[in-house]
KEBA-332477 format. One record per residue (C-alpha): residue in three letters; x, y, z. Coordinates in steps of 0.001 Angstrom, whole numbers. Each point is the difference from the previous one (the first is absolute). Layout:
N
+---------+---------+---------+---------+
| residuo |      xx |      yy |      zz |
+---------+---------+---------+---------+
|     ALA |       X |       Y |       Z |
...
+---------+---------+---------+---------+
END
This chain:
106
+---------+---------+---------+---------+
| residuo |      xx |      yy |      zz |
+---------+---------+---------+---------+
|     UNK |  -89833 |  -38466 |  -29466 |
|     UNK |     496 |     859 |    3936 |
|     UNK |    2992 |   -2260 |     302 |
|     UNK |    3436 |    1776 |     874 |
|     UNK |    2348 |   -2010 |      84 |
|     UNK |     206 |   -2078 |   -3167 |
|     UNK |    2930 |   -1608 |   -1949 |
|     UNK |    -362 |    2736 |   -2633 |
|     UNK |     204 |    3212 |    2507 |
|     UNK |    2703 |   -2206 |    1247 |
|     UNK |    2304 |    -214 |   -3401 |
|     UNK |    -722 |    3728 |    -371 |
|     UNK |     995 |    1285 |    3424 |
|     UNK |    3358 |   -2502 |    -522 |
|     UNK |     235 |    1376 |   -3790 |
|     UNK |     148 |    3326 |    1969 |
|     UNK |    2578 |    -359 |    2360 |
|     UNK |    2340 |   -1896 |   -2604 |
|     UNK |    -394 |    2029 |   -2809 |
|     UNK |    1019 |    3398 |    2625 |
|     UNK |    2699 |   -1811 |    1525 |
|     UNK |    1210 |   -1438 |   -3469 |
|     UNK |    -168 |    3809 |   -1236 |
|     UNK |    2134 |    1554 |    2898 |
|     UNK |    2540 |   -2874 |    -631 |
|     UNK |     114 |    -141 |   -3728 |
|     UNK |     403 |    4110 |     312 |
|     UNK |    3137 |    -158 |    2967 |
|     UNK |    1661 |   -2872 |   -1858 |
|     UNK |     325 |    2004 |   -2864 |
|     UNK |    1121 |    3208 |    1947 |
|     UNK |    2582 |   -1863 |    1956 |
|     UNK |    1569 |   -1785 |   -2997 |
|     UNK |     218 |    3611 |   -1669 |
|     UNK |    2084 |    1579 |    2876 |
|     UNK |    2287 |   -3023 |     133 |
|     UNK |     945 |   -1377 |   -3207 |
|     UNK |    1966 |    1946 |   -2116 |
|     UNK |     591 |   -2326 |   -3304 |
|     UNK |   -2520 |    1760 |   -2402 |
|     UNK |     -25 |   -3350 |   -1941 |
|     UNK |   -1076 |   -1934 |    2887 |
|     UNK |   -2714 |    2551 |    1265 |
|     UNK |   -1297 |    -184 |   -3313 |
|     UNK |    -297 |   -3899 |    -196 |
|     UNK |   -1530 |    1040 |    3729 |
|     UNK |   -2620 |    2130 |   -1569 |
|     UNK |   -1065 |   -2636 |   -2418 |
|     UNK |     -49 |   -2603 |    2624 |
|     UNK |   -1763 |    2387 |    2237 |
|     UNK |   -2625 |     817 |   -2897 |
|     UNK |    -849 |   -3964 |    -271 |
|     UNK |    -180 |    -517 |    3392 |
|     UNK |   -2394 |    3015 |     405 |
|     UNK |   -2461 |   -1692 |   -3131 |
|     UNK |     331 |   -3470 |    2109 |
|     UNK |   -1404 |    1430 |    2579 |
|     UNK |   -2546 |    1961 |   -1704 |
|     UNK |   -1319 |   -3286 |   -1249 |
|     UNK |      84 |   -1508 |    3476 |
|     UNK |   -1503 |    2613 |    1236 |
|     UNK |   -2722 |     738 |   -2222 |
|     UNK |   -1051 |   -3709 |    -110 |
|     UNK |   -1744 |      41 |    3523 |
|     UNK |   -2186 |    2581 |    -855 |
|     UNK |   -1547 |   -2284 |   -2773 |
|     UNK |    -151 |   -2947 |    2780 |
|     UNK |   -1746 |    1651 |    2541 |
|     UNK |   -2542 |    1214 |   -2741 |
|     UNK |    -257 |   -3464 |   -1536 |
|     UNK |    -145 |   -1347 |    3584 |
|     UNK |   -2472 |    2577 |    1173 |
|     UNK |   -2124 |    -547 |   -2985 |
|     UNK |     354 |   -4112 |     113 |
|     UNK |   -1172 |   -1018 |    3399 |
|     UNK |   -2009 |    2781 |     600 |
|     UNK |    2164 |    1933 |    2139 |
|     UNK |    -783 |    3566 |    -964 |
|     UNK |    -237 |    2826 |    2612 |
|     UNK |    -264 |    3336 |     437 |
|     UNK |    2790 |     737 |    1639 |
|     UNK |    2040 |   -2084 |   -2788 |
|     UNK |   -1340 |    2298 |   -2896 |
|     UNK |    1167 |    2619 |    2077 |
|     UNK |    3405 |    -697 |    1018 |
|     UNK |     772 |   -1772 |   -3286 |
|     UNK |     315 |    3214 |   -2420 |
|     UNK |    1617 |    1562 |    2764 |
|     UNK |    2791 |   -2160 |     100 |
|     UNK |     574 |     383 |   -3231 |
|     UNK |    -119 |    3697 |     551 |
|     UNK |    2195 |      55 |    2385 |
|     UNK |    2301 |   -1946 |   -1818 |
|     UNK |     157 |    1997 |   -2868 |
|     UNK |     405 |    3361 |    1647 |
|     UNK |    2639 |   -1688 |    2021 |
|     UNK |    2166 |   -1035 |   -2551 |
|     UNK |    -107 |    3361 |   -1891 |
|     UNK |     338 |    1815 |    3100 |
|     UNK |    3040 |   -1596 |     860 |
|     UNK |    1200 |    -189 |   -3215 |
|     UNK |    -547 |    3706 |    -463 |
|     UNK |     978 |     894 |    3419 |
|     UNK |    3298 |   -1687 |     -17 |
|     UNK |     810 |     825 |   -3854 |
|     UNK |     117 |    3484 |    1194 |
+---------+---------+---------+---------+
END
């Protein structure tokens, strides 16, 4: 368990990145389309769209944290640094979202 750079630590630094970036995008989409649509109706249909593609890429994004684990676990790839910096991506992804969310709701 001395190895650093593994598939797994890989898929969780990626998971990371995407999962931040998809975040910050999902959260200015959304704040962009409010400003400059006016139809109620269609903002609505926007909203529900919005609120699918948000539970897509929850899925998405939740499903590499099971791979690297089942990867990790599989061929023996397990390291310390991985146990470390896997909860803490998800951590940070949480607080992220509900910061933003929060933040920007405001």
């Amino acid at each position: 368990m001395d190895r650093i750079v593994t598939w797994p630590n890989g898929i969780t630094i990626t998971r990371g990145f995407i999962g931040i970036l998809g975040i910050e995008f999902a959260i200015q989409s959304q704040i962009l389309s409010s400003i400059f649509d006016i139809d109620y109706r269609a903002i609505a249909v926007k909203s529900v769209i919005f609120i699918i593609g948000i539970s897509i890429l929850f899925v998405f994004g939740m499903a590499p944290d099971f791979i690297d684990g089942w990867v990790a676990r599989r061929f023996n790839q397990r390291t310390y640094i991985g146990e470390f910096i896997d909860p803490l991506i998800d951590k940070i992804l949480f607080y992220w979202a509900t910061l933003r969310i929060f933040v920007d709701d405001a």
